[in-house]
C-alpha positions in Angstrom: -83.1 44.9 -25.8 -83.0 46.9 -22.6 -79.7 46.9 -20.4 -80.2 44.7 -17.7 -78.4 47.2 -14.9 -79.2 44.6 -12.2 -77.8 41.6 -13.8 -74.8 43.7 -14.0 -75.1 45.0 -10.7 -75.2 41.7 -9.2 -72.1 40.2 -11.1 -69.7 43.2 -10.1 -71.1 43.3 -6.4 -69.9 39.5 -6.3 -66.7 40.8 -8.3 -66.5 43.2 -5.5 -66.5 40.6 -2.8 -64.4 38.2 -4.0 -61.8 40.5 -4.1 -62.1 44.4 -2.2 -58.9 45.2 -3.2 -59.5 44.8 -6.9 -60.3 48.7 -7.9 -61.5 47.8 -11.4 -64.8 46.3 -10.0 -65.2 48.8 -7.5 -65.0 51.5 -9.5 -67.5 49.6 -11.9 -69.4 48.7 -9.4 -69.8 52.7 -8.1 -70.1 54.1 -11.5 -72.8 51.3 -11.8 -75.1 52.2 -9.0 -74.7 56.2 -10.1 -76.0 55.6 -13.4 -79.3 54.1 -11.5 -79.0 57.2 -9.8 -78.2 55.4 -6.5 -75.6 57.8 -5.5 -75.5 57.1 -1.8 -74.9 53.7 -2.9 -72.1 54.4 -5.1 -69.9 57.1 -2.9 -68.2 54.7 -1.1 -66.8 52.9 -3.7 -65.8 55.6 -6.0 -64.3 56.9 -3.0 -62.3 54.0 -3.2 -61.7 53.9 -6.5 -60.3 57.3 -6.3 -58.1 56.4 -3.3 -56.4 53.9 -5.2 -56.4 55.1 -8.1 -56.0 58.7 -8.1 -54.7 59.5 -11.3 -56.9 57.8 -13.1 -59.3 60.3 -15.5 -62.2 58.1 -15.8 -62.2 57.8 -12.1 -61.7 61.4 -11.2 -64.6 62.5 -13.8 -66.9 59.7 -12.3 -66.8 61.5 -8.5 -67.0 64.4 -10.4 -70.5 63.6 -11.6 -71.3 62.3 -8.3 -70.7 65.2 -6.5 -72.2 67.4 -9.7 -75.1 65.8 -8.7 -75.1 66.1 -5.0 -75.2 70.0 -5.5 -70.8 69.9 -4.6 -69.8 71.7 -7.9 -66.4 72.7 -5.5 -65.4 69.5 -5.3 -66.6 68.3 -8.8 -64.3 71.6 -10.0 -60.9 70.2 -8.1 -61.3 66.8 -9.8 -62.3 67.9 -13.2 -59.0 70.4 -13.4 -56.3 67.6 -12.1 -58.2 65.5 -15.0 -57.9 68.1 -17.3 -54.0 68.3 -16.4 -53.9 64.8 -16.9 -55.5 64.3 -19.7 -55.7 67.5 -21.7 -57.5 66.0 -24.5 -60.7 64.5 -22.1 -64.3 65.7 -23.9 -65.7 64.4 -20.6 -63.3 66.4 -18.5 -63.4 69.5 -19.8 -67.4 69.5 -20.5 -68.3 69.0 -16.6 -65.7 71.4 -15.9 -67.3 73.8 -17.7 -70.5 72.8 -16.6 -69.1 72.8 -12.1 -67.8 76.4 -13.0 -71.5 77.6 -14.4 -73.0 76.2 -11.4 -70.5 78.3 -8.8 -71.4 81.2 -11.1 -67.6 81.4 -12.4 -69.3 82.4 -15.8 -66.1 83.7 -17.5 -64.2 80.0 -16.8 -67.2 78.2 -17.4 -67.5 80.2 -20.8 -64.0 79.5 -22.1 -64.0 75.6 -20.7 -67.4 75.4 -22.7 -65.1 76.9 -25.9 -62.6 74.6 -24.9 -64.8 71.6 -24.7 -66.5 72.2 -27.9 -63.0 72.7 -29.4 -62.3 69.4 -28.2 -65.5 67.8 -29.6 -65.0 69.4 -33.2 -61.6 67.3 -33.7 -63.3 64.1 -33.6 -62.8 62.6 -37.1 -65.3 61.3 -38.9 -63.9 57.7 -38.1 -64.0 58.4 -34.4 -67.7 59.3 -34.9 -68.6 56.3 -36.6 -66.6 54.0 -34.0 -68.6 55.7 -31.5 -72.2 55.6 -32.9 -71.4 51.8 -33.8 -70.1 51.0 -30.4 -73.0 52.6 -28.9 -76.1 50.9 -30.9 -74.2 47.7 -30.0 -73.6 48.2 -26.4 -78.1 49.0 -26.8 -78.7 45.6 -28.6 -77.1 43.6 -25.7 
């Protein structure tokens, strides 16, 4: 079956209104309308998200990949390094980084963030791979 992003769009928007102070269906909410590629949409509310929740990693690399994709790779770079502090372990983190300092033409960092990130990606067990791949073609049969 095919993921229905507007049913889910419409249950965290009424999430959202129930309760604007709740960050966890903002944030879902944001990171929702940017995976549909509505990133006007979702600024707002991983602005939020990120206002309340600051250290969070997920959150951070989220507005990273909005502004990655809004052409703001300077911005996208300050979040994804705090992340990267945060969490030194964060695949995620340190792949966009890589991928923000390519785009600003820092080859050399974006060359030893890539090393990094691949680093990161080679220490997944095969366990963790499994868990993944299993988690994934369930999350695509809903």
């Amino acid at each position: 079956k095919q993921r229905n992003l507007t049913g889910a769009l419409d249950a965290w928007k009424k999430a959202a209104k129930v309760d604007r102070q709740y960050i966890p269906a903002t944030f879902a909410l944001g990171a929702l309308l940017a995976e549909m590629n509505r990133f006007d949409e979702a600024e707002p509310f991983l602005r939020q998200a990120l206002s309340e929740r600051g250290r969070d990693v997920p959150v951070q690399i989220e507005m990273a990949r909005l502004y990655l994709h809004k052409k703001e790779p300077e911005k996208a770079i300050e979040l994804l390094k705090r992340a990267t502090q945060l969490d030194p372990k964060s695949k995620q983190a340190s792949f966009l980084l890589a991928t923000a300092y390519r785009q600003v033409g820092k080859q050399a960092e974006a060359k030893a963030e890539f090393a990094r990130s691949r680093t990161l990606y080679s220490q997944d067990t095969a366990e963790s791979v499994v868990l993944e791949a299993t988690k994934v073609s369930q999350e695509t049969a809903q």
